[in-house]
N, C-alpha and C positions, 0 to 999 in steps of 0.2 A: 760495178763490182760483182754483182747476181751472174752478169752472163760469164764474167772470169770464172768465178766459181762451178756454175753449169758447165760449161768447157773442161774446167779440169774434171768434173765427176764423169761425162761422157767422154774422154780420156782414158781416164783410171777403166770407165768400162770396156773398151775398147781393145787397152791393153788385156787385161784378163782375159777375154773372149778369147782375142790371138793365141796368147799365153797357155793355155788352155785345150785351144785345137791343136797346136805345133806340139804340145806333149802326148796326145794322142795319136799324133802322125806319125812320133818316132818309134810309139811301140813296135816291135818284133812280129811279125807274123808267127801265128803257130804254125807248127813243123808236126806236131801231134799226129801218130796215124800210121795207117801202110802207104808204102810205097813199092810202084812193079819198075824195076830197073831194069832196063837195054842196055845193054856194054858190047861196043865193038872195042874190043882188045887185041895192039902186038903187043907180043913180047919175046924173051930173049930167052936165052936158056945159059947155064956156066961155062958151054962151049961158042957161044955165039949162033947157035941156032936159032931165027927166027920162027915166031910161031904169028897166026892171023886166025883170031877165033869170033864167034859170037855167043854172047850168055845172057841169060836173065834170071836173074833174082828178086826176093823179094827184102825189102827192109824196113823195119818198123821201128818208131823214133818213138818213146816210149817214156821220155823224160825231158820236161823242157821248165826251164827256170829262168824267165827273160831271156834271155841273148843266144844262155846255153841250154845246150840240147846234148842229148846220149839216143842210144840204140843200139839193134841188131841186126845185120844183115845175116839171110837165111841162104844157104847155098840151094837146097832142095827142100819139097815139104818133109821131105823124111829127117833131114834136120834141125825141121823145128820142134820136130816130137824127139829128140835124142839129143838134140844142142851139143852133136859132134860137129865141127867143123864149121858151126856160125863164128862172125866173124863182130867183134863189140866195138862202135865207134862212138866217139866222143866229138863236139863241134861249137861253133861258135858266128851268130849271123855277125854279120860286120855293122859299122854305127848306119850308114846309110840304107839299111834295110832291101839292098840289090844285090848281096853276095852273100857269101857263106862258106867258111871252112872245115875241115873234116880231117883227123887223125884217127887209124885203126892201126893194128897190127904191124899190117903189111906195107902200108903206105898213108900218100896224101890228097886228098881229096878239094877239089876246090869248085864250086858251081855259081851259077848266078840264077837270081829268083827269078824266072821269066813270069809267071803266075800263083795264084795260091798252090794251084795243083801241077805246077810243073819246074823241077829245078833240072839247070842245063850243067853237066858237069864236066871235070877233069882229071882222069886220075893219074898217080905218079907212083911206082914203089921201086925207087934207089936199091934194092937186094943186091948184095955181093954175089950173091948166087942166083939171082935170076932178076933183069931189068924187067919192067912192064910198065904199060902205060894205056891209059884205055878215056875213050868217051862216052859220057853215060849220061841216058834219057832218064828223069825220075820221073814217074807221072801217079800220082795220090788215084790211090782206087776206093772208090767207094764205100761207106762204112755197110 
């Protein structure tokens, strides 16, 4: 009856242990921070003109509350001093902690966490007046 008993107490520990690291493992990475984005972007224009550009921005993720996250994307340093033309996204990592979604203005955003410091993305903005679509490097710059 002693060793049933011992079994079930190194059981119960066991389970807890597990229980324990697997709630840990689901947390969310933070998103917290700048981030320098590469976007090779086509897009369309309301006549059908294609366009083939490259741009980099900077984006800093500025609120994060478990899952979800907000931020700013900066078009230029001059609009981070003016906050004409920055651009406010809202987001959400997914449960399995290897994706993450992203709504702004103009479009939709979709990436996968390759690293702390590196998300691989996808952009989309459906515009009645102008199609676009772009690939974009995020890579966290140093604090």
């Amino acid at each position: 009856m002693g060793s049933v008993k011992a079994f079930g107490k190194l059981l119960a520990l066991v389970l807890s242990t597990s229980l324990s690291v697997s709630s840990s493992a689901d947390d969310p990475p933070s998103l917290l921070g700048e981030w320098r984005t590469e976007q090779s972007i086509f897009s369309e224009n309301a006549k059908g003109k294609p366009r083939f550009s490259e741009n980099v921005t900077t984006s800093t993720i500025d609120v994060q509350n478990g899952r979800r996250f907000a931020g700013v994307t900066f078009k230029s340093a001059a609009n981070r001093e003016t906050n004409v033309g920055n651009n406010r996204f809202v987001g959400m990592i997914s449960a399995d902690n290897a994706s993450l979604y992203m709504v702004n203005g103009g479009g939709f955003i979709d990436c996968r966490i390759m690293s702390a410091q590196h998300l691989d993305c996808q952009y989309r903005n459906p515009a009645a007046h102008k199609n676009a679509t772009a690939i974009m490097s995020w890579r966290r710059t140093p604090p």
